[in-house]
N, C-alpha and C positions, 0 to 999 in steps of 0.2 A: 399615211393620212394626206388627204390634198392639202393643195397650199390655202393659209389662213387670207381672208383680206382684210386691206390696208382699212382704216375706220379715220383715223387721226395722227395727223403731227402735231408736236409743240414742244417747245423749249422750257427747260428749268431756269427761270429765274432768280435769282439770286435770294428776292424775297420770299422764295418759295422752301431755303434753306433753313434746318433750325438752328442752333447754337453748336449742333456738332458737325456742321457745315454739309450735312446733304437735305436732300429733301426729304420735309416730314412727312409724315401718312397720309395727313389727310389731305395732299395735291393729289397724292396717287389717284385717292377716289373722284377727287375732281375731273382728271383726267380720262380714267377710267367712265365714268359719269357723264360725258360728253361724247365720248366715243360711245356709247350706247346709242345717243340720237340718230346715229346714222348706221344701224342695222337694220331698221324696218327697210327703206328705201332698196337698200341691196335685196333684200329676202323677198318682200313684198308689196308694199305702199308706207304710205304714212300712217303715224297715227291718227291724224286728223280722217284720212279717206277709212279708215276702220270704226272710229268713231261713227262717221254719215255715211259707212254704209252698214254696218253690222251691230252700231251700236256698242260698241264694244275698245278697250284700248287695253292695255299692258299695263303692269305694274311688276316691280321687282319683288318676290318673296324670299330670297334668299341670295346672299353675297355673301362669297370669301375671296379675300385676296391672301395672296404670299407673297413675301417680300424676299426676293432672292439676291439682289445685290444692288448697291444704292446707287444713289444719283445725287450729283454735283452741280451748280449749278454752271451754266453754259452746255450741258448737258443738251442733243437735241434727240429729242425718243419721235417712238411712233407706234400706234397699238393698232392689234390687225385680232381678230375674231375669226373663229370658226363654229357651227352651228354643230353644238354635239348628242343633243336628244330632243326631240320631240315627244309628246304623251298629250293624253285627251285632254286637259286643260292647259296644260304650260309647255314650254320649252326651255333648253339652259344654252347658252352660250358661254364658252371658255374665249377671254381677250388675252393677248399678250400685250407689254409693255418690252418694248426692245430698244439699245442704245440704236440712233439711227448710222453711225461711222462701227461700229463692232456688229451689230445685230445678234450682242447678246440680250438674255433674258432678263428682265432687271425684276419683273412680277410680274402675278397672272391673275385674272379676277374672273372667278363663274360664277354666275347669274342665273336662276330661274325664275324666269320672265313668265305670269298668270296673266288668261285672258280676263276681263275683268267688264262687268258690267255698273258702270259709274251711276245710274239709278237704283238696282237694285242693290248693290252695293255686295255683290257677289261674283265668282268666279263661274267662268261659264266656258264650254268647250271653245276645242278653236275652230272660228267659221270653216266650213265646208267648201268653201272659194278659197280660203289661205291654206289650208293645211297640204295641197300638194305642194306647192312652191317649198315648202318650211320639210318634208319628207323629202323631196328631192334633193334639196341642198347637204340637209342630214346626211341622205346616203352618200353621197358625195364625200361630205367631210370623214364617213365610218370605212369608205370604199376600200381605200387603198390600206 
């Protein structure tokens, strides 16, 4: 598989620990949740330039994380994404969570990401302008 890219850095906080002194779940998703913002831009535009020009943005229909081993605070991670399907309406993207001094695995969150038409309040293919950029990448990430 090619290499994942980089989306996000950030630090565990202390207040981001719970009472059994690592961080609770729900930073993960914060984390995780932030680093989403900055996939379009890699792949293909913003949501904003999808909205005015296709009418159209993203919404997440599906997320799982796993939680593979915790985090402390002073803890500094970093989550990197690889684009791993593509299909007529949506895509999924798999993120890692990694210590950024170990660069092991701490979780992993996949995402299937629907093109979404905010008027009609429905799911709609993906524009015919994005979908090579989002195919090429895919093979990419399926290549090796």
């Amino acid at each position: 598989m090619s290499e994942p890219v980089e989306i996000l850095r950030g630090v565990v906080h202390p207040w981001y620990c719970d009472n059994f002194g690592h961080m609770n779940v729900r930073w993960y998703s914060h984390f995780f949740d932030d680093a989403a913002y900055h996939l379009w831009p890699l792949y293909w535009g913003s949501h904003r330039k999808m909205q005015d020009e296709f009418g159209v943005h993203t919404v997440t229909a599906a997320a799982t994380i796993q939680f593979l081993h915790e985090l402390l605070a002073g803890d500094l991670i970093l989550v990197d994404s690889l684009l791993t399907r593509v299909g007529r309406k949506s895509c999924t993207f798999t993120e890692r969570m990694l210590h950024v001094d170990t660069r092991e695995v701490h979780a992993t969150y996949e995402t299937t990401e629907v093109f979404f038409d905010p008027i009609s309040r429905k799911a709609r293919e993906i524009p015919a302008a994005i979908r090579p950029a989002l195919e090429k990448a895919c093979h990419r990430a399926q290549e090796e």
